[in-house]
C-alpha positions as CSV (number, residue, x, y, z in Angstrom):
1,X,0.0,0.0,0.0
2,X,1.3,3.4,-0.7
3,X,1.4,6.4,1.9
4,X,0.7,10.1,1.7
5,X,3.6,12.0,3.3
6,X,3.0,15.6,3.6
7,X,5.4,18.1,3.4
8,X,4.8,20.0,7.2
9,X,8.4,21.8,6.9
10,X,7.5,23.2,3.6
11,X,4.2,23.9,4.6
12,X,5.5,26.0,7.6
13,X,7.9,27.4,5.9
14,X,5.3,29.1,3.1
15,X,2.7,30.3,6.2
16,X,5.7,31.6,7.8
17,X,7.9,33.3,4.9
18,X,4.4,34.8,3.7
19,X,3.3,36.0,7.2
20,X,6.3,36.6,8.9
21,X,5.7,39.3,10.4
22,X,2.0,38.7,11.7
23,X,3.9,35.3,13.7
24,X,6.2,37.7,15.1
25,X,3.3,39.9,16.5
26,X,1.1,37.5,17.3
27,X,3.7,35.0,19.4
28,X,5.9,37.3,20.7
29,X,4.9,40.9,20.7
30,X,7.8,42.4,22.7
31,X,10.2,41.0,20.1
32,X,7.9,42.7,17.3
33,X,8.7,46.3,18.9
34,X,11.8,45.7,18.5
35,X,11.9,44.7,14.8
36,X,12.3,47.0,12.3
37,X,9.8,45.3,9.1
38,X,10.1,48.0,6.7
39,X,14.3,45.7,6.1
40,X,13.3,42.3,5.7
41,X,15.3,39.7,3.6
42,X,15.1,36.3,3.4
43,X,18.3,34.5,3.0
44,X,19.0,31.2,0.5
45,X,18.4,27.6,2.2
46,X,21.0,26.4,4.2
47,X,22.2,22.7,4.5
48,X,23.6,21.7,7.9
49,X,25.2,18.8,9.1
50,X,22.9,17.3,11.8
51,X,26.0,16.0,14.0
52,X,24.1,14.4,16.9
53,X,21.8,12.5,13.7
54,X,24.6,12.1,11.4
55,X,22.4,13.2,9.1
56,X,21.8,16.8,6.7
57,X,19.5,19.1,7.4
58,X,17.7,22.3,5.4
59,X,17.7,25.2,7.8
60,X,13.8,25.7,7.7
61,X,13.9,29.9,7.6
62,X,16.3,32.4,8.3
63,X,15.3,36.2,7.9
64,X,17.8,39.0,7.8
65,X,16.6,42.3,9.5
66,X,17.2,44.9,11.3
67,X,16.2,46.0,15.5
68,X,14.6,49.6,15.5
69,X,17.4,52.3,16.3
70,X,20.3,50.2,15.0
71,X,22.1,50.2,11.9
72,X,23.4,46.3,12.3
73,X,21.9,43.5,10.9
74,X,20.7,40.8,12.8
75,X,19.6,37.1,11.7
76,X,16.0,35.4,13.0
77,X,16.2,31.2,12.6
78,X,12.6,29.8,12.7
79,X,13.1,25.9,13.0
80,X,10.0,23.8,12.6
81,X,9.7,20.9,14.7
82,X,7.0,18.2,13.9
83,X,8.0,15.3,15.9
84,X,9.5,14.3,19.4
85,X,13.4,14.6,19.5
86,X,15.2,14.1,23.3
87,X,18.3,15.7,21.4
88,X,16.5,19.1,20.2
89,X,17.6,21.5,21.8
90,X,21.4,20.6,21.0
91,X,20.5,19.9,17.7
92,X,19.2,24.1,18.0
93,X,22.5,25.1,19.5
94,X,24.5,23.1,17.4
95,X,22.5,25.3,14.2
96,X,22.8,28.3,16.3
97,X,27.0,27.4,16.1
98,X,27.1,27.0,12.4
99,X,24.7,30.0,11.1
100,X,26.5,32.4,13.7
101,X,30.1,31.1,11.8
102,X,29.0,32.0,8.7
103,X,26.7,35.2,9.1
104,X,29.0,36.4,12.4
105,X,25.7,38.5,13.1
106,X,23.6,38.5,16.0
107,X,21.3,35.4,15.9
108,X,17.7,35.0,17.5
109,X,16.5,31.1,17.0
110,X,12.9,30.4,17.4
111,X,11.4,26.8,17.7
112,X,8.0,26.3,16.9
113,X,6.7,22.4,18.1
114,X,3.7,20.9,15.9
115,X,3.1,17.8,16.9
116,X,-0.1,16.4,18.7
117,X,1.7,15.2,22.1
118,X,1.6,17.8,25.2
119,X,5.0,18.0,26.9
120,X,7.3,20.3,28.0
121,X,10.1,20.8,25.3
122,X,13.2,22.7,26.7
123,X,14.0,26.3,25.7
124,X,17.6,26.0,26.2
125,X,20.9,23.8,26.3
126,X,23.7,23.9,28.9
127,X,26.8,22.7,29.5
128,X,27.9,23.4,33.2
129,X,30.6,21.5,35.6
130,X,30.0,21.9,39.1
131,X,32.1,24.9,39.5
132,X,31.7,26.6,36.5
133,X,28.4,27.2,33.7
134,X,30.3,27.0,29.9
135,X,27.0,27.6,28.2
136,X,23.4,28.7,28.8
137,X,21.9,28.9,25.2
138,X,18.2,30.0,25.1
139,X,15.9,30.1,22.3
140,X,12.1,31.5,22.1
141,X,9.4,28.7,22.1
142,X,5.7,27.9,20.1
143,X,4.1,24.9,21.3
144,X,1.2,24.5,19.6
145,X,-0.4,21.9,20.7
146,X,-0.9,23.7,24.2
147,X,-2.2,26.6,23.5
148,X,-5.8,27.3,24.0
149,X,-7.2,27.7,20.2
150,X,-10.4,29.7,21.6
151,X,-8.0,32.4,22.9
152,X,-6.3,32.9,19.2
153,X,-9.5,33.4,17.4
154,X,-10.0,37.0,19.2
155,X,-7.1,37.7,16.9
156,X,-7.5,39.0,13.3
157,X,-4.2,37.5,12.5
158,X,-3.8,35.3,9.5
159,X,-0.7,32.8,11.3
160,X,-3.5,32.2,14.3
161,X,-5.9,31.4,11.7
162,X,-4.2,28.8,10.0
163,X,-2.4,27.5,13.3
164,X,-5.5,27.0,14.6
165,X,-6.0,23.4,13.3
166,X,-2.5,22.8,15.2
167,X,-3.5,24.0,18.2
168,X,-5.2,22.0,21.7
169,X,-8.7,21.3,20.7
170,X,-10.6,17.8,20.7
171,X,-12.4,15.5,17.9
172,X,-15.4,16.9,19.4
173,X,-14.4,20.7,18.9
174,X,-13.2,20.4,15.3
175,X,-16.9,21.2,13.6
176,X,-16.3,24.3,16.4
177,X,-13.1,24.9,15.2
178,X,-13.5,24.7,11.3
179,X,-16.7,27.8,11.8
180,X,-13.9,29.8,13.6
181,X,-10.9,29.8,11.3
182,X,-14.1,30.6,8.4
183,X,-15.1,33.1,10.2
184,X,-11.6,34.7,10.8
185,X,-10.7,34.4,7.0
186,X,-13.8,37.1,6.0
187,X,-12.8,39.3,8.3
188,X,-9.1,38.9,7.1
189,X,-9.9,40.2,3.6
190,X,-6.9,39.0,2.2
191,X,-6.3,38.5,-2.1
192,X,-7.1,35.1,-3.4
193,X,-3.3,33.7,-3.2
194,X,-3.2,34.2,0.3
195,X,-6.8,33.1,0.8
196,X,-5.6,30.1,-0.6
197,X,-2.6,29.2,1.1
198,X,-4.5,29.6,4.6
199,X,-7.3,27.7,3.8
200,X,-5.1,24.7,2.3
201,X,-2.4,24.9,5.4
202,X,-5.8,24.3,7.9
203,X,-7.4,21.6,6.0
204,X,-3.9,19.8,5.6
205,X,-4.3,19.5,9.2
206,X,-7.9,19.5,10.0
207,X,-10.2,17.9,7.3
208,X,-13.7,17.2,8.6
209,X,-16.0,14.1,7.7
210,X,-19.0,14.7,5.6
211,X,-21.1,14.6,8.5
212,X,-19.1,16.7,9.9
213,X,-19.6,19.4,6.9
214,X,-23.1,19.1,7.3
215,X,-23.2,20.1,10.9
216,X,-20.4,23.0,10.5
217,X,-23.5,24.5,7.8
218,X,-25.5,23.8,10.2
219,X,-23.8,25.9,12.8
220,X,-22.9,28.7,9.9
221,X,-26.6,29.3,9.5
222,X,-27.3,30.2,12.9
223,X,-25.1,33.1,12.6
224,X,-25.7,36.7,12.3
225,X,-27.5,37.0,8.8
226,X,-24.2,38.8,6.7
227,X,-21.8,37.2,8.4
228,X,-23.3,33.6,7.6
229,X,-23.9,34.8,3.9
230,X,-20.1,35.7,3.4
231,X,-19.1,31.9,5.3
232,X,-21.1,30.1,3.1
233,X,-20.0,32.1,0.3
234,X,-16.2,31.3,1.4
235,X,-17.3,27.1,1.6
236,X,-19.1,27.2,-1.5
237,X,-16.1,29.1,-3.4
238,X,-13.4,26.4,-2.2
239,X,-16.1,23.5,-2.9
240,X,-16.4,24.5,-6.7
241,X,-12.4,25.2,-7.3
242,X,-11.4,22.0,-6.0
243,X,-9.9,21.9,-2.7
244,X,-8.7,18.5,-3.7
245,X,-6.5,19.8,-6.2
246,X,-5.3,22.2,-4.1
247,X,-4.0,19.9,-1.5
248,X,-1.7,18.3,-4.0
249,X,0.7,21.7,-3.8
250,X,1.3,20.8,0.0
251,X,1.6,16.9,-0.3
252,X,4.8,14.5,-1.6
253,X,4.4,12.2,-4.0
254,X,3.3,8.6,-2.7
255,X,5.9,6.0,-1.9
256,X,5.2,2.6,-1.7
């Protein structure tokens, strides 16, 4: 039998390169005051040697910009991490070594956890002896899968829309779930393109039944009259273009 593989670096890696500064905002504000958007370049994929693995690794997304008030350039890793590794946060310091070798720039490395188990994933990686502390390398944190998804629909914030069928909700909240991100991409307004990278990034990660449609247009027609008109408008739309179709851009290719 063959098996669909999807793609979740990739996948990150377009919500995040497209919205990059919306993630920024919505996850860690105080770093967003700091940033100065109107310089933003994204720098080529890097390979790494994965030392602790023995094995090579694409740098998921490194952004060169600039802190408000400074002249120097500084360099923001995003690394994507969508499955349990004891060796992580070395793995992030050992990344952290190698970019900062190359670039000789300040470095800020941000780990964002996708998968479905709840833990508690380190934010840093130390080497100490008992009489002196060699290292104490931090990094910023997103675990997904604990954070409450009814908070992040207060935002109008494309990243929490589409992160929203990452985040800690249960089979029996996904109907729920599926009205809210619909009703957070009308009042998003955003062109088609970007519409359309949302909307396949969610339902890559949360795809209902068809019972389970029929109850979520159930719930859409209780709504406020307008705003249900403009849901069902957004359903329909994706219905006729082929969702389907769509999904292929954000899958591999089957292996056996």
């Amino acid at each position: 039998m063959s098996e669909t593989r999807i793609d979740h670096d990739r996948l990150f890696k377009e919500l995040l390169s497209t919205f990059f500064e919306e993630f920024v905002l919505l996850f860690f504000p105080h770093v967003h005051e700091q940033i100065d958007f109107h310089y933003l370049s994204f720098l080529s994929e890097e390979v790494l040697t994965d030392v602790t693995a023995g094995e090579k690794h694409r740098v998921d997304l490194l952004v060169e910009t600039k802190l408000r008030g400074e002249d120097g350039l500084i360099v923001v890793h995003i690394e994507h991490q969508s499955y349990i590794q004891s060796s992580f946060s070395e793995r992030m310091f050992i990344y952290f070594s190698r970019l900062f070798q190359k670039h000789r720039r300040r470095i800020l490395p941000i780990a964002i956890f996708s998968y479905d188990a709840i833990r508690d994933e380190p934010s840093s990686f130390t080497v100490s002896f008992p009489f002196l502390t060699v290292l104490d390398f931090r990094f910023l944190t997103v675990e997904l899968s604990k954070l409450p998804w009814r908070t992040y629909i207060r935002h109008d914030n494309p990243v929490a829309a589409a992160l929203l069928s990452k985040m800690g909700y249960n089979e029996e909240e996904k109907v729920e779930v599926k009205k809210e991100f619909l009703r957070m991409l009308t009042r998003l307004e955003l062109d088609e393109a970007r519409q359309r990278l949302l909307f396949g990034f969610f339902e890559t990660y949360l795809r209902l039944s068809e019972e389970e449609e029929v109850r979520l247009r159930d719930e859409v027609k209780t709504m406020e009259e307008k705003e249900a008109a403009k849901v069902m408008e957004l359903i329909v739309s994706y219905e006729q273009k082929g969702m389907e179709k769509f999904h292929e851009q954000f899958l591999l290719s089957t292996r056996a």
